[in-house]
C-alpha angles and dihedrals in degrees: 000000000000123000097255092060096045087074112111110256085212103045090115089063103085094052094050085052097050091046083049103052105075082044092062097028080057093048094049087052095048083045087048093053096050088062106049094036103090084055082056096058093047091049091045087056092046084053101045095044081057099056096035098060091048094048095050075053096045093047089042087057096043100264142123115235096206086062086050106053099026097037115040144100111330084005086073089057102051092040084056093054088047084059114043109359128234138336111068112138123186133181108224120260100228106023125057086210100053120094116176117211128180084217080089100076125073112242095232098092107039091049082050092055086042102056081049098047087051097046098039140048090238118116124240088259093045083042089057105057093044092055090045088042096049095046084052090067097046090044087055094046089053080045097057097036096053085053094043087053098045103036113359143269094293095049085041098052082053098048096055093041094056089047088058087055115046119133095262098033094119084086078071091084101030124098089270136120103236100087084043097054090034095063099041081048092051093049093050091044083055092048079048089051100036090052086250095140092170092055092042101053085045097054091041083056099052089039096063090056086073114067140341094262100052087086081090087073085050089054086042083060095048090042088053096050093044093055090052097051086045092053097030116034085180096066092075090088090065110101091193086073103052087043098052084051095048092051099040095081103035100091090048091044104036094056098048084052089050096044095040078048087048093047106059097233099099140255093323095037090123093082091044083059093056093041086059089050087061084254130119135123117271100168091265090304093125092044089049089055088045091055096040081057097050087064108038083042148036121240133150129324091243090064097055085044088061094044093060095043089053093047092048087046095050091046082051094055084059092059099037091061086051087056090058100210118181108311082244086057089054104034087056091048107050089046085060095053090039087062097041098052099036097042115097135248125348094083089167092061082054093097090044097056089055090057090094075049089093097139088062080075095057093090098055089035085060100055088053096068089050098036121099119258090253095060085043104059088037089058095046098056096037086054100048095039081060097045099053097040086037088054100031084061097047097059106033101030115019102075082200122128100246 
């Protein structure tokens, strides 16, 4: 054989296939968002319903709803940190023992609002709500497509849809976290799901820059790393692996080492920082003592309403574990609502830190695809009529942090 003719036929191949790959990776997303898309729109109208109807409130009353969902309550704070970084401290104006820092919110979402802020015309308030309203919608894709994975596009379409109308889903739109961490927490649950450790372990790591409790998509990562080494011994050759779980609990991690650093209180300050807020975890002690007095007392509207968000939650998690869904799903799940029920104080903000909860909703996600139209309709009204008054009255009556 001459030299000529010992050149691969073929060599040109690879190159075709590597110019082809984004091609194809672009037309699989594009493949991926019509058919979700339907679910989206749904999910947008849920939504604007939502806003629409606190902000007719909010006009009727003398207030501007823009101030309401993107500057209030923890959405000062983290307007504040766009603007100016870290480092405010404030006693608390009606508790000795109370000392605000600012070392209490992850970093994620205010550097979001201010890269925006410094590449566009929009103010920190306006930044905010694009950043929060933008992460809805890509919290509502992961959503769908984890569904769509797991049980298909009707049960998925559902399960975005009930998410959009949960009682307190008004915070969805508001310069808050939640809708941030929950879809970082989505798409890393879908690269659990998908066998994408890489992507997995990086979005697990973004994720837990957002918020406290995002260290549950972190403990999705290692469960699902643990169930693989446990089905399949020889995937412990696979460095993507190792990697995706190395990387799935940095950003948490890392920025509880720098704030506790920053603070002056050592490595594990951060939670010196939260104690000082009146918030730690007791194992739900302080939340037991909240409910006992619900109901040897009176108090606000908005606690009942939690309570009645944490009972039907808790009651979902039953069912969820029934269900049996992949062993991440529900590791990330019942670290959620372990954080949510044994943390102290601000029983109000309960209901907000299950919003990342969303496959508490597969259940009932589930029945709708088996339920008569009738029932249907009925839920989803009944659903929608309570998440636009119940919201409406969170952020224009209750007075309450959420």
């Amino acid at each position: 054989m001459s030299a000529d003719t010992a050149v691969p036929v073929r060599a040109p191949e690879p190159r075709r296939a590597r110019a082809d790959g984004p091609a194809r990776r672009a037309e699989r997303v594009r493949e991926a968002l019509r058919r979700a898309l339907p679910a989206l729109v749904l999910y947008a109208a849920a939504r604007l319903a939502g806003v629409a109807t606190m902000a007719s409130w909010a006009w009727s009353t003398g207030r501007h709803p823009r101030t309401l969902l993107g500057h209030s309550w923890d959405a000062i704070w983290y307007a504040g940190i766009a603007e100016d970084g870290y480092g405010l401290i404030l006693p608390s104006p009606t508790s000795h023992s109370v000392i605000y820092s600012d070392y209490a919110f992850f970093p994620l979402y205010p550097g979001l609002v201010h890269a925006l802020t410094a590449l566009s015309p929009f103010s920190v308030v306006s930044a905010q709500l694009v950043v929060a309203w933008t992460a809805a919608a890509c919290a509502a894709w992961g959503i769908y497509a984890v569904g769509e994975r797991l049980y298909g596009r009707r049960a998925a379409t559902w399960l975005v849809l009930l998410w959009g109308l949960l009682p307190h889903s008004i915070v969805q739109t508001m310069g808050y976290t939640e809708s941030l961490m929950t879809a970082l927490a989505a798409w890393a649950l879908y690269a659990v799901v998908t066998r994408r450790h890489l992507w997995a372990g990086a979005l697990a790591l973004a994720a837990g820059l957002s918020r406290p409790n995002a260290i549950a998509v972190a403990a999705a990562v290692g469960c699902a790393t643990l169930v693989v080494l446990y089905r399949e011994p020889r995937s412990r050759a696979d460095w993507r692996l190792w990697t995706g779980l190395a990387l799935a609990p940095l950003g948490w991690g890392g920025y509880v080492l720098w704030a506790g650093y920053r603070s002056g209180f050592g490595p594990l300050g951060y939670f010196t920082v939260q104690r000082r807020w009146g918030s730690r975890f007791d194992f739900g002690a302080d939340a037991f003592r909240f409910v006992r007095h619900l109901f040897t007392g009176r108090d606000g509207m908005a606690y009942y309403g939690s309570l009645g968000v944490l009972v039907v939650a808790l009651v979902a998690l039953v069912f969820l574990v029934l269900e049996r869904p992949p062993a991440p799903l529900l590791a990330y799940t019942l670290v959620l609502c372990v954080i949510a029920l044994g943390g102290s104080s601000y029983f109000a903000s309960k209901p907000r830190f299950l919003l990342p909860a969303f496959p508490l909703l597969i259940p009932l996600a589930l029945g709708m695809t088996r339920a008569r139209s009738r029932t249907v309709a009925v839920t989803v009204g009944a659903l929608a009529g309570l998440s636009c008054v119940y919201g409406t009255y969170l952020v224009t009556a209750a007075r309450l942090p959420m």
